[in-house]
Phi, psi and omega in degrees: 000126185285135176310138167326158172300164074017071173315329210267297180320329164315293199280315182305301163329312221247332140276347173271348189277350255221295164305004189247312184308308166317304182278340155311287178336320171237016114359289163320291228270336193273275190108051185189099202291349179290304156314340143305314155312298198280003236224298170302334173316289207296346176289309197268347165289323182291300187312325169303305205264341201250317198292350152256027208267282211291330222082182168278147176294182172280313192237067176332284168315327177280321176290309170316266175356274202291341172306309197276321186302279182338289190308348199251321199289310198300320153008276186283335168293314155336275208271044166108314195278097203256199157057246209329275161335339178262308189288313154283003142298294218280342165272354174269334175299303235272323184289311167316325182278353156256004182283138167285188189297306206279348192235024191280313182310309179325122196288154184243150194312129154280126198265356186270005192216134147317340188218118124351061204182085155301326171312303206282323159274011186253323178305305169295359169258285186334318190271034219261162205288359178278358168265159182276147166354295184288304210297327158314286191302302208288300179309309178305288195310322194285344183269307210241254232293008166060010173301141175273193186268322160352279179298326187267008160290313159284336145318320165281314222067035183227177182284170197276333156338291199287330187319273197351296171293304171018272161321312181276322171291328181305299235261342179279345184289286133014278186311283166316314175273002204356084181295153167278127192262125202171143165268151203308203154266135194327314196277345173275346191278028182273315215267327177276356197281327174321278185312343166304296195318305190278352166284325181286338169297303174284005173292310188300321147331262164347301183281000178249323190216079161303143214251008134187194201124207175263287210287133188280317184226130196248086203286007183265332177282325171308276204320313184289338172284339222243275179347294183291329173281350141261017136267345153280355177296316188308325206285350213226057181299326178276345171295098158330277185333287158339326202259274186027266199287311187301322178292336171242357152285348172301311193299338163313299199264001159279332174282009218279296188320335232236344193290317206253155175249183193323314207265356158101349104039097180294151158240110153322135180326313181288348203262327186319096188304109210253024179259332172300322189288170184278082179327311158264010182266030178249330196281335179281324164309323143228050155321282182296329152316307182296328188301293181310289184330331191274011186244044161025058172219066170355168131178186236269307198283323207274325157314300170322301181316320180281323160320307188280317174332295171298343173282312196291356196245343186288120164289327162258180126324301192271359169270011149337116172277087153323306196294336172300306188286327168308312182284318177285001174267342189264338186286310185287338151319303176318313212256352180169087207293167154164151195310310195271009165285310182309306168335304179299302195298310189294324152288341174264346180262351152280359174242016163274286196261023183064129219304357171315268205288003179274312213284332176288332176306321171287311170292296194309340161266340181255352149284306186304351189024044163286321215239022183282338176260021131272108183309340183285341165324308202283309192296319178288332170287338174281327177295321187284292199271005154294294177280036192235325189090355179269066207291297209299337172280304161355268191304321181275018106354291182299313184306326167311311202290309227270002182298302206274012184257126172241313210281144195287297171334292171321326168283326157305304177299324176328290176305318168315305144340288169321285254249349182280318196275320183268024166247036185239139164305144162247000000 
């Protein structure tokens, strides 16, 4: 008989799986994304100090909820904030006790919203145009993707500071402005779509390549951009991008199974045993890629998508079309310039045109020192002189990436790399 979970491993799981729906929920019900947070913080603290005490509940998720629900109701009686706000909670009590155990999460229909998906109207708060850009992709990821401001500080390239205030003028903004929490209406939802697109994207990022922890892929975060990102399809059918974006986190997480090796461990793409991949999740993925192209609207995400397309369609590694992927990375250059697309691009023109001509492109982004604190720069550059033969730039290349590395899977291979290189003459 196998021994009980591990509670605190239970809570640990179960906020990153768990807290961004708790707190979209009550949000909704609250309308105040600080009381929510906190409300929910203090759910999972209790649960920290009580199950391993008490043991675990029957419904752990259904208990966090009503635990962060109580606390927001003692909350607002403390300070005053009675009628309304007392009364939608207590009609959100009446609707949960008729939800079973297995569906409490599940947002209940808005009469102000086409879609029924509290995750899905916080992304439309969050992203809405009176916030700048970065500060939407930050507030999402960090309220609804359970990201801490670390990872979404290395996701930005920015310091964990500057992350931080971010956060806090958005949500005051939020507040202050009193943005509605709710999805827009068909003729406003254009205008939101950018910041969406790209908040579902590092969410789906983050859960494919965590940027730390043990674990290399984080499958609740995969799951949940995917999720979401076909309800926007839905909302948004005519959008290309979109069609994109869902089309290229598929063709990616067909590959997911295929990343890790027995001990969880990375695999390179070329090293991947491709009997792994998810046949079908490539095929829908491109499918829907063909969909968007026919509606002849280019764009950032239906590029990616075509890129993962030619890897997913290569039966080996060396029947790779480079020479495909090198021109649509020169296309995406065109089309939404940025270091690290320029980065990308450098792996597809070393392997048309040799670790030569990829390596002038990587120094010369590594003079501009926009990408000196993003590791995959330093790794891919230490990889280009390693097969160059310039063990000693090599290493200390690798010794940068692996500075700027937190995830243990990630470190791992890294040091392996190091430790390969600084046993070679150089």
């Amino acid at each position: 008989m196998p021994p009980p979970p591990d509670p605190r491993v239970v809570v640990d799981r179960l906020f990153r799986e768990e807290s961004g729906r708790v707190v979209a929920t009550l949000i909704r019900v609250l309308g105040d994304f600080e009381l929510a947070e906190e409300a929910v913080q203090e759910a999972f603290v209790v649960a920290l100090e009580r199950w391993p005490r008490d043991g675990l509940p029957d419904n752990p998720g259904a208990w966090i909820m009503t635990t962060a629900r109580n606390r927001a109701i003692d909350r607002l009686r403390r300070t005053k904030v009675l009628a309304d706000k007392q009364a939608r909670l207590a009609r959100q009590a009446l609707v949960e006790a008729e939800l079973s155990a297995d569906d409490r999460f599940e947002a209940v229909e808005d009469e102000m919203s086409p879609i029924a998906d509290d995750r899905l109207r916080l992304i439309f708060t969050c992203c809405h145009p009176a916030l700048p850009l970065d500060a939407r992709v930050a507030l999402t990821l960090r309220t609804l993707g359970g990201l801490t401001t670390p990872e979404i500080a290395r996701a930005f390239l920015v310091p964990e500071p500057t992350l931080a205030q971010r956060l806090v003028r958005a949500r005051k903004k939020i507040r202050n402005a009193g943005i509605p929490y709710r999805v827009p209406p068909d003729h406003l939802l254009p205008e939101r779509l950018d910041g969406v697109l790209r908040v579902l994207y590092l969410v789906f990022n983050e859960g494919y390549d965590a940027t730390s922890g043990d674990v290399l892929i984080r499958r609740d975060l995969c799951a949940e951009a995917i999720r979401l990102g076909r309800v926007l399809v839905g909302l948004m059918p005519d959008e290309p991008e979109a069609i994109g974006l869902l089309a290229l986190m598929l063709l990616h997480d067909a590959r997911r199974e295929a990343r890790m090796d027995s001990d969880g461990g990375l695999v390179l793409l070329d090293e991947q045993d491709r009997g792994q991949w998810d046949r079908r999740e490539i095929e829908e993925g491109t499918a829907l890629l063909e969909r968007a192209l026919r509606m002849q609207r280019p764009g950032p995400y239906q590029l990616q998508a075509a890129i993962a397309a030619v890897h997913d369609e290569a039966p080996t590694a060396a029947a790779t079309d480079w020479r495909q992927i090198a021109g649509l990375y020169t296309r995406l250059v065109e089309l939404a310039p940025s270091p690290v697309v320029e980065l990308n691009r450098a792996v597809a023109v070393a392997m048309v045109d040799g670790p030569d001509r990829a390596l002038a492109i990587v120094d010369r982004l590594d003079a501009d020192g926009e990408l000196d604190d993003y590791r995959f720069l330093h790794g891919t550059r230490a990889d280009l002189l390693r097969r160059l033969g310039r063990t000693e730039e090599a290493a200390a290349a690798y010794r940068r990436a692996l500075e700027l590395t937190s995830n243990a899977a990630q470190r791992a291979f890294v040091e392996v790399r190091l430790a390969e290189v600084e046993g070679q003459p150089g």
